[in-house]
C-alpha positions as CSV (number, residue, x, y, z in Angstrom):
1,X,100.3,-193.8,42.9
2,X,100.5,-191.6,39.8
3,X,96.6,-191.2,39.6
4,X,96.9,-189.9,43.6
5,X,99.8,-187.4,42.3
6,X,97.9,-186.2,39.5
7,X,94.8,-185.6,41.4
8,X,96.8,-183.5,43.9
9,X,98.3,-181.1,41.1
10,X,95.0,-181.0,39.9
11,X,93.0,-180.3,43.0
12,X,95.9,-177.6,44.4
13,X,95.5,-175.8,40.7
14,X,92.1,-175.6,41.4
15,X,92.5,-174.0,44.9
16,X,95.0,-171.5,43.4
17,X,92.0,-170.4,41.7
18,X,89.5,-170.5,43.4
19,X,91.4,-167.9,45.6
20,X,91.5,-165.4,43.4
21,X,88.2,-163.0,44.0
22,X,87.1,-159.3,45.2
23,X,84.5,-158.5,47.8
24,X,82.9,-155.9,49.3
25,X,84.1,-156.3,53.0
26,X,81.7,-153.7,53.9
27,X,78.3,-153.2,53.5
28,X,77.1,-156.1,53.2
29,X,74.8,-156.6,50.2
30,X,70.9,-155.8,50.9
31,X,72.3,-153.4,53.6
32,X,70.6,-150.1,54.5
33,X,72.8,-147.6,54.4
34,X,73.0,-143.2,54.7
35,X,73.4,-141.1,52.1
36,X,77.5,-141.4,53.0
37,X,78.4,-144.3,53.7
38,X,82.2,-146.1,54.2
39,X,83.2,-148.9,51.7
40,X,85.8,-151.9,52.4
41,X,87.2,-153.3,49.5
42,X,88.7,-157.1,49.9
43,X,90.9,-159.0,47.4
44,X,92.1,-162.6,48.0
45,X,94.8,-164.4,45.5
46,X,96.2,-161.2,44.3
47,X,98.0,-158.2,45.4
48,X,97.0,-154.2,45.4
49,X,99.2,-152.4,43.7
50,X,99.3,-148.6,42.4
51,X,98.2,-147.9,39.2
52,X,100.4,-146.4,36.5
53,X,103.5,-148.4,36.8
54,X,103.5,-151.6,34.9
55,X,105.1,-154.2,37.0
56,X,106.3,-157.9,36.0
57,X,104.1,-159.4,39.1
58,X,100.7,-160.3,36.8
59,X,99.2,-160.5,40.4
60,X,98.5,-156.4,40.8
61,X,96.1,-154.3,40.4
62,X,93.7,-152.4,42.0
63,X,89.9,-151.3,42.6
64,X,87.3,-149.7,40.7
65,X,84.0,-149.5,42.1
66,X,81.0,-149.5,39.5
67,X,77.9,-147.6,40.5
68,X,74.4,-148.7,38.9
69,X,76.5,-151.2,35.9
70,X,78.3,-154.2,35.7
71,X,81.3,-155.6,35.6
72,X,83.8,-154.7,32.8
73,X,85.1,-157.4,30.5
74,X,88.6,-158.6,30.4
75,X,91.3,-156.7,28.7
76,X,88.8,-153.9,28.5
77,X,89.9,-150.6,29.9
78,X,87.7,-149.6,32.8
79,X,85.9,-146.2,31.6
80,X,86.9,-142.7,33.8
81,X,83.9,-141.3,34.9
82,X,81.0,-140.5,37.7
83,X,80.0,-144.0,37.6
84,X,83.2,-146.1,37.1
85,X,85.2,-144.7,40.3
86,X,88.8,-145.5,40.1
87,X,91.3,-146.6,43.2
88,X,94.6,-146.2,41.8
89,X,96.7,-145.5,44.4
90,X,96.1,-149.0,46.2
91,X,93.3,-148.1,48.4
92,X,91.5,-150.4,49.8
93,X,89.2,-148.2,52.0
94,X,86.5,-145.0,50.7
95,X,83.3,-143.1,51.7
96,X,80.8,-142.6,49.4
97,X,77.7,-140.3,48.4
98,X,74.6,-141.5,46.7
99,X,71.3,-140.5,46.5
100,X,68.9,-142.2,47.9
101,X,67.0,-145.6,46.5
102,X,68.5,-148.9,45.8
103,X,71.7,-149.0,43.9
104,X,74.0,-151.7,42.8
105,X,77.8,-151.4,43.5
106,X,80.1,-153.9,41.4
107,X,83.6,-154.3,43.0
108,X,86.3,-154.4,39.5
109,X,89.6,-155.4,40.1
110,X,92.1,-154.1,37.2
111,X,95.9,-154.2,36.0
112,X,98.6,-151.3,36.4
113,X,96.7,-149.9,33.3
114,X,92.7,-149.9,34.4
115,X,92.4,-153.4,32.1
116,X,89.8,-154.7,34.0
117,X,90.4,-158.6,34.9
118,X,86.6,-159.3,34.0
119,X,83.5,-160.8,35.7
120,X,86.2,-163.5,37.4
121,X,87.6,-160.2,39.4
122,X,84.4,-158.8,40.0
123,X,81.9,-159.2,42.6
124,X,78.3,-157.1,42.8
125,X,75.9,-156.1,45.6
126,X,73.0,-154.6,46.5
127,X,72.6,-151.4,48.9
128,X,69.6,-149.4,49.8
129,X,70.3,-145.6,50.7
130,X,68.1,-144.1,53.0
């Protein structure tokens, strides 16, 4: 009996992990897409929260989208600039511009104070602007 009860904890800490992850709801990756296009942004496990105000819930943060680089590591402050755009006011929901060719988009989620929750939080794909 306390194999079956240690096998449980076990298996529901692992689904409380596994929950935890960012995607890009829309596009899809490979998509064709215009020049402006609209972006979804999907967490699961964790909360969207505002940047700015540090909060005792460790389960908020928000989005930065990456355009062209990869995903920041953790505890690293996600840089301000045309690249790393930053969603600090909870949204979940933008349009963007890019010239045309194939870019890569990587999806950061980050704490109150743009510390990026690294390549666990992170999720990258593929878009080809017409």
């Amino acid at each position: 009996m306390k194999l079956i009860i240690t096998s449980l904890i076990v298996l529901a800490s692992t689904v409380a992990l596994a929950a935890d992850k960012v995607w890009f709801m829309e596009p899809k990756d490979h998509s064709t897409v215009a020049q402006t296009f609209k972006v979804k942004m999907g967490v699961e496990g964790r909360k969207v929260c505002m940047a700015g105000k540090e909060t005792a819930d460790k389960t908020c943060g928000h989005h930065h989208i990456i355009v062209d680089g990869k995903f920041i590591p953790e505890g690293t402050v996600v840089p301000s600039d045309a690249t790393h755009l930053h969603f600090g006011k909870a949204q979940t929901e933008t349009e963007l511009t890019l010239t045309p060719g194939v870019h890569t988009l990587t999806l950061q989620f980050a704490d109150f104070a743009h510390r990026s929750y690294g390549e666990k939080l992170s999720s990258t794909i593929t878009v080809n602007v017409k």
